[in-house]
C-alpha positions as a Markdown table, in Angstrom:
| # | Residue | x | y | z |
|---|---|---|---|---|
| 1 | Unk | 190.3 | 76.0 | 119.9 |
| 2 | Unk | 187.6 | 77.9 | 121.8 |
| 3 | Unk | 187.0 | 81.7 | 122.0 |
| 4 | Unk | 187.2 | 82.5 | 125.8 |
| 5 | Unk | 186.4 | 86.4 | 124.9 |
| 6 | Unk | 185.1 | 88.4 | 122.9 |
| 7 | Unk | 184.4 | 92.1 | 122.2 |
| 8 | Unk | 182.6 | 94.3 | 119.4 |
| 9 | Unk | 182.2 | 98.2 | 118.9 |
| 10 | Unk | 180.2 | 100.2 | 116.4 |
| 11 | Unk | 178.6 | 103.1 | 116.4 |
| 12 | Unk | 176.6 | 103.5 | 119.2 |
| 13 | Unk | 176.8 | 99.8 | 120.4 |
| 14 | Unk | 179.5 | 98.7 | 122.2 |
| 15 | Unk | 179.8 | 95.0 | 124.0 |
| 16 | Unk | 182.5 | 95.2 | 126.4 |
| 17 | Unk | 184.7 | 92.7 | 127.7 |
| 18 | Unk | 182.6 | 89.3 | 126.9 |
| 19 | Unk | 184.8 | 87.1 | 129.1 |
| 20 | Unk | 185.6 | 84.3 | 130.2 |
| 21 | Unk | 183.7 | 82.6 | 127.5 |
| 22 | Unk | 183.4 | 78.8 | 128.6 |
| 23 | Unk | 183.2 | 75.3 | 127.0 |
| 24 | Unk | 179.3 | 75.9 | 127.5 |
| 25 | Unk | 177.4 | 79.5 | 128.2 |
| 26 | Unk | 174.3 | 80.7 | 128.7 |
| 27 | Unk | 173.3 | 84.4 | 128.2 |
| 28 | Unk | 170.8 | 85.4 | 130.1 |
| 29 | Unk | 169.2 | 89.3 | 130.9 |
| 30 | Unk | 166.2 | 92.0 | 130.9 |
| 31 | Unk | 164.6 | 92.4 | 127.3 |
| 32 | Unk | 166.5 | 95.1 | 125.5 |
| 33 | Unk | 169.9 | 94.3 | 126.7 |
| 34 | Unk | 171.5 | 93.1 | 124.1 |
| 35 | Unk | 171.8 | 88.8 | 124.5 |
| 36 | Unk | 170.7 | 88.3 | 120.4 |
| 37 | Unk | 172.9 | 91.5 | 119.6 |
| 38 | Unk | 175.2 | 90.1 | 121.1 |
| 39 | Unk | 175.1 | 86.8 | 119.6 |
| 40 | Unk | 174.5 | 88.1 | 116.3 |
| 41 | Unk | 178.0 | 89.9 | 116.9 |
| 42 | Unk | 179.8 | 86.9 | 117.1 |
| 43 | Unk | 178.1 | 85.6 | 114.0 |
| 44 | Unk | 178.8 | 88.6 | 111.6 |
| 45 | Unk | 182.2 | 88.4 | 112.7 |
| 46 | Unk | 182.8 | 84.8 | 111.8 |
| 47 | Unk | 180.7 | 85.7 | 108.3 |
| 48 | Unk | 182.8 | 88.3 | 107.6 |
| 49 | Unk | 186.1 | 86.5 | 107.7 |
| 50 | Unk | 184.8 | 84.0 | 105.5 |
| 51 | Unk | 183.6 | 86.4 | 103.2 |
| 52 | Unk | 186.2 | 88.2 | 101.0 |
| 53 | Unk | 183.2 | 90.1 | 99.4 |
| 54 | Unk | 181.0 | 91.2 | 102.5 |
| 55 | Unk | 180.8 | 94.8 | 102.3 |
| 56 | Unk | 179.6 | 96.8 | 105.1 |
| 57 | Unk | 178.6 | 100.9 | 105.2 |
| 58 | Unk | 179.5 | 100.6 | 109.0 |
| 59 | Unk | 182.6 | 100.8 | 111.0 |
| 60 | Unk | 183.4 | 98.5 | 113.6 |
| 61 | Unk | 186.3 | 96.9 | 115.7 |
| 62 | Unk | 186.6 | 93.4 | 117.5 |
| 63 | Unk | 188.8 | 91.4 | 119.6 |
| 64 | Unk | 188.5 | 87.9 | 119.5 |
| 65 | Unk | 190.9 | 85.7 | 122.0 |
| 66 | Unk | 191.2 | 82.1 | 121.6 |
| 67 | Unk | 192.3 | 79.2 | 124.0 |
| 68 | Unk | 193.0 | 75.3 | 123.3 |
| 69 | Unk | 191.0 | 72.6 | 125.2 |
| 70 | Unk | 194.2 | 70.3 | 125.0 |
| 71 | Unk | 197.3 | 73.2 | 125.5 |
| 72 | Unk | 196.1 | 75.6 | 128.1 |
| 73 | Unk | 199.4 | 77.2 | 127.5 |
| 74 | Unk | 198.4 | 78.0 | 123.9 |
| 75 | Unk | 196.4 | 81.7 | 123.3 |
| 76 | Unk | 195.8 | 83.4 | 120.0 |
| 77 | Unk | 194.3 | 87.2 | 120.2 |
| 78 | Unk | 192.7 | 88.6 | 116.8 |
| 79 | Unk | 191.8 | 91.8 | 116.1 |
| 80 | Unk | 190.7 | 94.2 | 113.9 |
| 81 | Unk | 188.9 | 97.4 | 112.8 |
| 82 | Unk | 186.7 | 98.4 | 109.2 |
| 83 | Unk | 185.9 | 102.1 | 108.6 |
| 84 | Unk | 183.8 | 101.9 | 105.5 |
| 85 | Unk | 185.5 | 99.1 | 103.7 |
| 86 | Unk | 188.8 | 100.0 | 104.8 |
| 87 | Unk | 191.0 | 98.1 | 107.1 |
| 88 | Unk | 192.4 | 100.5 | 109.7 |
| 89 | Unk | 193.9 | 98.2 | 111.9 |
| 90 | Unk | 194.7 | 94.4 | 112.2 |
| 91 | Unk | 196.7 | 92.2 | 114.8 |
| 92 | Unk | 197.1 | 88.5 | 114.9 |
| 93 | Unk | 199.7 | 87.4 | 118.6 |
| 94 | Unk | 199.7 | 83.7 | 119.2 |
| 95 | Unk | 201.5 | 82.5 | 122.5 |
| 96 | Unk | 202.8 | 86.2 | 122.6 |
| 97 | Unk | 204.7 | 86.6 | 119.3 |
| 98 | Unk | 203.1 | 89.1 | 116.8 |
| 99 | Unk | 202.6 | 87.5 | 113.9 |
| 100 | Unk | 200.2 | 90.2 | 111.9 |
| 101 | Unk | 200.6 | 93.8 | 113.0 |
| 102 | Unk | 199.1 | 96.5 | 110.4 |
| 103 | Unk | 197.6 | 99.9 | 110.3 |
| 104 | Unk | 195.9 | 102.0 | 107.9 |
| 105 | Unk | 199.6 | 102.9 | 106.5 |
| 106 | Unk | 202.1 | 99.3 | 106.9 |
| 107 | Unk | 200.9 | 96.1 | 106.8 |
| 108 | Unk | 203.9 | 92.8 | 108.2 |
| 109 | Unk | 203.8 | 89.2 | 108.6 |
| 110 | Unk | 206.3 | 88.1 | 111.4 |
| 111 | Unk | 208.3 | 91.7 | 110.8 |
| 112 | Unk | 207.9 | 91.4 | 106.9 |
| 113 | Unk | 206.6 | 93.7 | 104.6 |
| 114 | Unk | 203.2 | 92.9 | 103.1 |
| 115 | Unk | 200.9 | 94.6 | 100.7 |
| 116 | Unk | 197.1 | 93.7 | 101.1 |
| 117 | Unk | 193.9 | 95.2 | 99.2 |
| 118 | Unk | 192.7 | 98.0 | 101.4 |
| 119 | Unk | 189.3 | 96.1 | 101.4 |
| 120 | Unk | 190.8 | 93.0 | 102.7 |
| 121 | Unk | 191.5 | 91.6 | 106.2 |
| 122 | Unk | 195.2 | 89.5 | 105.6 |
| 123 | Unk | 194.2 | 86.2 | 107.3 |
| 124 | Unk | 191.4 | 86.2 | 104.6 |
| 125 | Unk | 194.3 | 86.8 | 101.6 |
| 126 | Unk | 196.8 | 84.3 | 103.2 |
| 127 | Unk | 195.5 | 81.1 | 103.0 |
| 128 | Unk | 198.1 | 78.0 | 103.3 |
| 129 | Unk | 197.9 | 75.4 | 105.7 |
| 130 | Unk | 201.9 | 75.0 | 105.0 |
| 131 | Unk | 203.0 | 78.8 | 105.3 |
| 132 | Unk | 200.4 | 80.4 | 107.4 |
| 133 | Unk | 199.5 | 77.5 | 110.5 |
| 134 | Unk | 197.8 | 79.8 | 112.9 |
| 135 | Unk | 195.8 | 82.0 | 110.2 |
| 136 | Unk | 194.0 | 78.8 | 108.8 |
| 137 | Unk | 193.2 | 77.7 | 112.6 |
| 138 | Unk | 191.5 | 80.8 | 112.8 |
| 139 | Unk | 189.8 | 80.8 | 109.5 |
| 140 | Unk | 188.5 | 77.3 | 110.2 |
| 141 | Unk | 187.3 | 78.1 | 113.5 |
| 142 | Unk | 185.1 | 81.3 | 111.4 |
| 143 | Unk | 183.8 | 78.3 | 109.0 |
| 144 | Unk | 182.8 | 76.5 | 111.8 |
| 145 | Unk | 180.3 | 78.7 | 113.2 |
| 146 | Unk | 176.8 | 78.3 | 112.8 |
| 147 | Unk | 173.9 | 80.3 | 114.7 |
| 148 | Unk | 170.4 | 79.2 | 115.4 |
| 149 | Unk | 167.4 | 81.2 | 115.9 |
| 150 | Unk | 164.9 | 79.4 | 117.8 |
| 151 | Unk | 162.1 | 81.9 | 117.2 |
| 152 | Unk | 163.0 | 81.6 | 113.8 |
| 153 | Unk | 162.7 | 78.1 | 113.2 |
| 154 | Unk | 159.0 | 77.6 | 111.9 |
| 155 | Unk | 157.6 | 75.7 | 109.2 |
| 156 | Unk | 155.5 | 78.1 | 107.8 |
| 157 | Unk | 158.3 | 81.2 | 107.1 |
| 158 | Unk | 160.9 | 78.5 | 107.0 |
| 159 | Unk | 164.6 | 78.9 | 108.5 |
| 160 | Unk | 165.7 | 82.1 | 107.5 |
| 161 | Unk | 168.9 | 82.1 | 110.3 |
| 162 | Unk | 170.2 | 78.8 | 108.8 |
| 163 | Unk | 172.0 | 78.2 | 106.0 |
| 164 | Unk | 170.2 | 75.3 | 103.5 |
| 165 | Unk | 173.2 | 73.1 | 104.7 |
| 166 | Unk | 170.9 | 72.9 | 108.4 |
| 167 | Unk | 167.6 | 72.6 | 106.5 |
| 168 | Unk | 165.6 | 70.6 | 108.3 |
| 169 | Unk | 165.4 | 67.9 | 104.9 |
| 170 | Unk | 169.6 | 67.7 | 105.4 |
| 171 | Unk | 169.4 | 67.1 | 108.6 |
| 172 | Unk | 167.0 | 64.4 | 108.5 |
| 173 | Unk | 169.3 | 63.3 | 105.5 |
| 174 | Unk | 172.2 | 63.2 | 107.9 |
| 175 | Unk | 170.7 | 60.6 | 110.4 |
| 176 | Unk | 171.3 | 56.9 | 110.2 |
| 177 | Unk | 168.3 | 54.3 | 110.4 |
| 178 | Unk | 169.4 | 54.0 | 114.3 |
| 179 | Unk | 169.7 | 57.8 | 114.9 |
| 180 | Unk | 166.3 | 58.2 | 113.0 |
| 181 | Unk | 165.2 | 55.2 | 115.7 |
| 182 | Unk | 166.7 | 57.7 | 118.6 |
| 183 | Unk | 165.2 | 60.7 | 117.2 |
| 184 | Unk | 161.8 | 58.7 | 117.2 |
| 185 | Unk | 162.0 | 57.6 | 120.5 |
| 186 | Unk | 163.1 | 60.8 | 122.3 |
| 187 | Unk | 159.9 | 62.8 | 120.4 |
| 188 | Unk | 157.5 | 60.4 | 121.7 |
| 189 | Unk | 159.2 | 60.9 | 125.5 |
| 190 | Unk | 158.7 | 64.7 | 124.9 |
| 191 | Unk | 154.7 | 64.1 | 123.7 |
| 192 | Unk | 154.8 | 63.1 | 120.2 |
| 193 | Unk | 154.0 | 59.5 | 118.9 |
| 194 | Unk | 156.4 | 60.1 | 115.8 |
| 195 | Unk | 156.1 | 56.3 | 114.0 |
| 196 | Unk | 158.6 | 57.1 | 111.1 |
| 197 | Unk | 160.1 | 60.5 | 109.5 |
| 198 | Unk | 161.6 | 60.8 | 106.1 |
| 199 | Unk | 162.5 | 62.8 | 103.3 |
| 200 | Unk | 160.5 | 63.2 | 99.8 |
| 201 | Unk | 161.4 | 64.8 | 97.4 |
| 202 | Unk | 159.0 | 66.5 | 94.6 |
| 203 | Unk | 160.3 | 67.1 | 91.5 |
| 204 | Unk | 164.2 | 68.4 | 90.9 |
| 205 | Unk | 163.8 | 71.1 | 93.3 |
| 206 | Unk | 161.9 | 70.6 | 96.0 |
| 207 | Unk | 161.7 | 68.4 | 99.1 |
| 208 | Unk | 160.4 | 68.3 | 102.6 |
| 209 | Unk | 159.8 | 65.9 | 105.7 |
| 210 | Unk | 156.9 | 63.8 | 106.2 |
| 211 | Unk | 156.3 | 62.6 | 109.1 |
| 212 | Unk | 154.1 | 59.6 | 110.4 |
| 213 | Unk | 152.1 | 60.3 | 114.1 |
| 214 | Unk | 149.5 | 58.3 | 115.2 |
| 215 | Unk | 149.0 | 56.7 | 112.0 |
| 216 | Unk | 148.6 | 60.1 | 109.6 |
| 217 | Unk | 151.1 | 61.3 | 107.4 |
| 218 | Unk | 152.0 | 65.0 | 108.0 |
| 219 | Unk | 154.3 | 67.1 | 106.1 |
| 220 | Unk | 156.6 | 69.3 | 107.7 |
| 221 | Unk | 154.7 | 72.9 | 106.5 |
| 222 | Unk | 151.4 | 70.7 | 108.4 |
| 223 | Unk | 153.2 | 70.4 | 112.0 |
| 224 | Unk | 152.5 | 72.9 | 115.2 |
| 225 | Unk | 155.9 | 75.5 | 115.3 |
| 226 | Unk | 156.3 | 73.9 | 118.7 |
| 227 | Unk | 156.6 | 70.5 | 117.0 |
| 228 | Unk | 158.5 | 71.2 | 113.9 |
| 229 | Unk | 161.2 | 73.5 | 116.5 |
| 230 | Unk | 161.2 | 70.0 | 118.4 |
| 231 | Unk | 161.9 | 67.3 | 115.8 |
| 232 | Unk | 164.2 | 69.9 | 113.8 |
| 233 | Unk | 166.3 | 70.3 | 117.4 |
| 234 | Unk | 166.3 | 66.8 | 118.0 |
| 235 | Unk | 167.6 | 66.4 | 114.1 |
| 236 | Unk | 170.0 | 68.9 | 115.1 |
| 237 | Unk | 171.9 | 67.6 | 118.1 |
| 238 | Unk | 172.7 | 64.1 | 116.3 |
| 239 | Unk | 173.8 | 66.1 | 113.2 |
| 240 | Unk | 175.9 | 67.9 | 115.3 |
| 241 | Unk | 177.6 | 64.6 | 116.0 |
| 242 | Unk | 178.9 | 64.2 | 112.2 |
| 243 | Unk | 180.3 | 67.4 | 111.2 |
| 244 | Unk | 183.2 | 67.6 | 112.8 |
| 245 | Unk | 183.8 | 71.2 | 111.5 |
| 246 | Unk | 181.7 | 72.9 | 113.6 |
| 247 | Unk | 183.5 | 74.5 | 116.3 |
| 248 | Unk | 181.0 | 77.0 | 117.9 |
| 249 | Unk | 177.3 | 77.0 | 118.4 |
| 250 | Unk | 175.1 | 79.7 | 118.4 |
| 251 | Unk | 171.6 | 79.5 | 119.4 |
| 252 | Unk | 169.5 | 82.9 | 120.3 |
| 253 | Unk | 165.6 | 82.7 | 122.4 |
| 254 | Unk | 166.9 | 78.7 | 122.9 |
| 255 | Unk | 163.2 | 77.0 | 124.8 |
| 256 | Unk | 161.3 | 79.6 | 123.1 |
| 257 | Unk | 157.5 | 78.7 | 122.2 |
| 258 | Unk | 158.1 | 75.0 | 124.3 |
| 259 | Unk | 156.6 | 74.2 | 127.1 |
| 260 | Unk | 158.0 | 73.3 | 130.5 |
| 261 | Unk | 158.9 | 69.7 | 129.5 |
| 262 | Unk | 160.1 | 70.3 | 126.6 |
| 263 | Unk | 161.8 | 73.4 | 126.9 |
| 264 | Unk | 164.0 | 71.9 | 129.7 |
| 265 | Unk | 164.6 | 68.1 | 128.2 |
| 266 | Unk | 165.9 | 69.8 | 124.7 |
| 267 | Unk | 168.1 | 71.9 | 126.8 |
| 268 | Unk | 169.6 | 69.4 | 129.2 |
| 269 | Unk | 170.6 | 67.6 | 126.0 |
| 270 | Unk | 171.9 | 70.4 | 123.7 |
| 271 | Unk | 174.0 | 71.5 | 126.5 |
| 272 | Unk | 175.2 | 67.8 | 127.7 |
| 273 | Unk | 175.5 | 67.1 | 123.6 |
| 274 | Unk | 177.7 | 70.0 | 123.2 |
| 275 | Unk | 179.8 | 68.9 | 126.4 |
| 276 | Unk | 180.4 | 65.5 | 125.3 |
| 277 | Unk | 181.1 | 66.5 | 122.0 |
| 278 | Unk | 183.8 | 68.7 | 122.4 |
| 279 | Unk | 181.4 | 71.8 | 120.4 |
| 280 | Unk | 181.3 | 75.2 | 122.2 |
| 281 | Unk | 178.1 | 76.7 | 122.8 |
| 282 | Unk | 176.5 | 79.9 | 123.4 |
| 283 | Unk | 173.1 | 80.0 | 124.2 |
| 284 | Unk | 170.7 | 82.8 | 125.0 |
| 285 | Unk | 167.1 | 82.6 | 126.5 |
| 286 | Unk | 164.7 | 84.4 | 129.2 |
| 287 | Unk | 162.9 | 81.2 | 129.4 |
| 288 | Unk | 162.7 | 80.3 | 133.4 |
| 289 | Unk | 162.1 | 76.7 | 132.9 |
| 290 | Unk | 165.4 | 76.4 | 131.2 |
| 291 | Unk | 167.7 | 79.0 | 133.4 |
| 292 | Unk | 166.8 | 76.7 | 136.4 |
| 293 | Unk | 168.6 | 73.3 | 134.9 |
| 294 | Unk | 171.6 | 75.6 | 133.7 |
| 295 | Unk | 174.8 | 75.6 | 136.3 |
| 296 | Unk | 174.7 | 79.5 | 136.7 |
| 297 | Unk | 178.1 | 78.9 | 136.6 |
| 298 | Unk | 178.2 | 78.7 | 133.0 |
| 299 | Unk | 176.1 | 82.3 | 132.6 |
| 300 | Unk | 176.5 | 85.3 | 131.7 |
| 301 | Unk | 174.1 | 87.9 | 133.1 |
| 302 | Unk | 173.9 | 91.0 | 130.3 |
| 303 | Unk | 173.2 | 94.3 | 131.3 |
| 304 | Unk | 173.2 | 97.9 | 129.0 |
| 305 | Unk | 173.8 | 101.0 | 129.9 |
| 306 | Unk | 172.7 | 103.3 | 127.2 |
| 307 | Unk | 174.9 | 101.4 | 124.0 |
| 308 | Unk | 177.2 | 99.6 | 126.3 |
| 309 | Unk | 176.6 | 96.0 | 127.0 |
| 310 | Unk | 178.6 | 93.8 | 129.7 |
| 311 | Unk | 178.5 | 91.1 | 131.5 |
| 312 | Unk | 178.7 | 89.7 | 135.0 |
| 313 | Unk | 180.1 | 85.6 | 135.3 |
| 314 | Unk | 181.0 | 83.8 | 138.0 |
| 315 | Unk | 184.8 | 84.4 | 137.7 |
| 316 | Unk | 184.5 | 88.3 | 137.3 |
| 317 | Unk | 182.0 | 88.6 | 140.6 |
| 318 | Unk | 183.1 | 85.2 | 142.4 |
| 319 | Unk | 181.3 | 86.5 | 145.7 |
| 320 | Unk | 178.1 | 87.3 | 144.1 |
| 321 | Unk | 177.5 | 84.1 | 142.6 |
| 322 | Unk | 178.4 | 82.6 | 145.7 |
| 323 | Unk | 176.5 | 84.4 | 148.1 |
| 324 | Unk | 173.8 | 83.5 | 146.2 |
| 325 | Unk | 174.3 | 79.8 | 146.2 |
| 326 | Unk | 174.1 | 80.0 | 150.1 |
| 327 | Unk | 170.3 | 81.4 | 149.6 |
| 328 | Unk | 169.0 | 78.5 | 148.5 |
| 329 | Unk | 167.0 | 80.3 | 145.8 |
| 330 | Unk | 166.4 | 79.0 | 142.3 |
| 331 | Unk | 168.5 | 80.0 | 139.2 |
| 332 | Unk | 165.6 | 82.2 | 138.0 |
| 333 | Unk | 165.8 | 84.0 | 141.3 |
| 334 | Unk | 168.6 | 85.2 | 140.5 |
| 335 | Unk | 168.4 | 86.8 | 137.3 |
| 336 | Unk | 164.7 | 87.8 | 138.1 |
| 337 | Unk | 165.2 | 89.2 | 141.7 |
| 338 | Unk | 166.9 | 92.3 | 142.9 |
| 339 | Unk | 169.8 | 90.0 | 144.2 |
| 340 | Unk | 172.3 | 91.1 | 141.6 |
| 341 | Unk | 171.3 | 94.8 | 141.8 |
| 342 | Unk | 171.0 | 94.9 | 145.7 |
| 343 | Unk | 175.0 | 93.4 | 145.6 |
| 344 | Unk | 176.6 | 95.4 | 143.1 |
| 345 | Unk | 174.7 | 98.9 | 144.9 |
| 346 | Unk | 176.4 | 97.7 | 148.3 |
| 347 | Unk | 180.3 | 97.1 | 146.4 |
| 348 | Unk | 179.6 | 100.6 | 145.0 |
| 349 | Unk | 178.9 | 102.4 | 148.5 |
């Protein structure tokens, strides 16, 4: 399944009506208005279903809704609110019937009577593939996330977004001789004479990549950020190809610190990789070289006013996106001209 929306309230941030969510998406928008929030959002969310013992001092509420790639019929809306560690609300309707309804006082499954911790949401109490179908597809699809932070992938402050499951050693782990071949040979198109790249490990507890170019052995804390985000991305996509958990990819500032070449090559492929593989994908980025060789059909443009963040997409504003395919103007034109601003003024008058 695939979330197709998506919203998220706490205090003094609110991100609105995140919808419709696509098989691939790219967030684009000013600085300040909210893409990696957003992002980030989605990510806590998904952490905090998995994680029975995530506390929070905050309260927020979110509305997840859910479609299927196979039975366009089929919808599943989740929902929920936190005030301090307490669960005030929770709802779980799949194809219509309500199968969790609760508030701060009753809690039923399908119309019965059920007694959860205060602290705790139910799908994360009722776990049985057998009894409870639709709350394990749900839970699954939580385990299945996995966010990326370009600018934080560096091999100097290592990958503090990612999980040691997508260090860069286990991903290099993951590949087969001919992967590590197509790995090889896509580096040296984008500028990098890469001759071999394996894993050695020192001691029990330690490991890291060496990497052979141009005849010198480098280690991964010797390469350029620019080249260690490039052989870890290309590491990435073929992993990406194994784990067939994964359901939804999340990658903030994607292109960030490449150059033109680069920048647009990695993201033609993560976005084709991600198509052909069946794994949704949100993507943020400013990064012009990129935003021209994404379909602007697949953005969302983010705008904030004061704490509240929405979004504009091709199917909530049809006629803006295409009266601005008749321009002739490039992708980047859009999002960095007055083209947007100058339409929605003149719908307002």
């Amino acid at each position: 399944m695939i979330l197709t929306s998506f919203e998220y309230k706490e205090t003094g941030w609110e991100l609105k009506d995140l919808a419709p969510l696509k098989p691939v998406n790219l967030f684009v928008g000013r600085n300040a208005t909210g893409k990696t929030r957003s992002i980030r959002a989605i990510r806590n969310v998904a952490q905090f279903l998995q994680n029975n013992d995530f506390k929070t001092d905050k309260s927020f509420e979110t509305e997840l809704k859910f479609g299927s790639k196979e039975d366009k019929s089929w919808t599943m809306t989740y929902s929920f609110k936190i005030t301090k560690d307490v669960v005030e609300k929770e709802s779980l309707v799949v194809n219509g019937d309500i199968l969790i309804n609760r508030t701060k006082l009753t809690a039923k499954y399908k119309n019965t009577s059920v007694d959860p911790p205060s602290d705790k949401l139910i799908v994360q109490v009722r776990r049985d593939k057998s009894l409870y179908p639709d709350i394990e597809k749900l839970m699954e699809w939580a385990e299945g996330v996995v966010m990326v932070s370009c600018s934080g992938i560096s091999n100097s402050l290592g990958i503090a977004e990612i999980a040691s499951r997508y260090s860069f050693s286990n991903l290099v782990d993951s590949l087969s001789e001919g992967e590590k071949k197509k790995v090889k040979s896509l580096a040296k198109t984008l500028g990098y004479n890469i001759a071999d790249i394996n894993v050695i490990e020192i001691g029990r507890d330690f490991r890291l990549v060496q990497i052979k170019e141009n005849l010198v052995l480098l280690a991964d804390t010797q390469l350029s950020n620019g080249m260690f985000r490039t052989l870890y991305l290309l590491c990435f996509i073929f992993f990406i190809k194994h784990d067939k958990k994964l359901s939804l990819l999340l990658i903030d500032d994607l292109g960030e610190g490449l150059d033109y070449r680069r920048s647009v090559d990695l993201g033609k492929m993560i976005f084709n990789d991600c198509k052909e593989y069946g794994l949704q994908l949100i993507a943020s980025s400013n990064d012009a070289f990129l935003m021209d060789v994404v379909d602007i059909a697949d953005w969302q443009v983010l705008s904030r006013n004061n704490g509240k963040v929405t979004s504009i997409n091709s199917k909530n504003n049809p006629d803006l996106f295409r009266k601005f395919r008749m321009t002739g103007l490039s992708n980047f034109d859009f999002f960095s001209s007055d083209f947007i601003d100058n339409y929605l003024n003149g719908q307002q008058k």
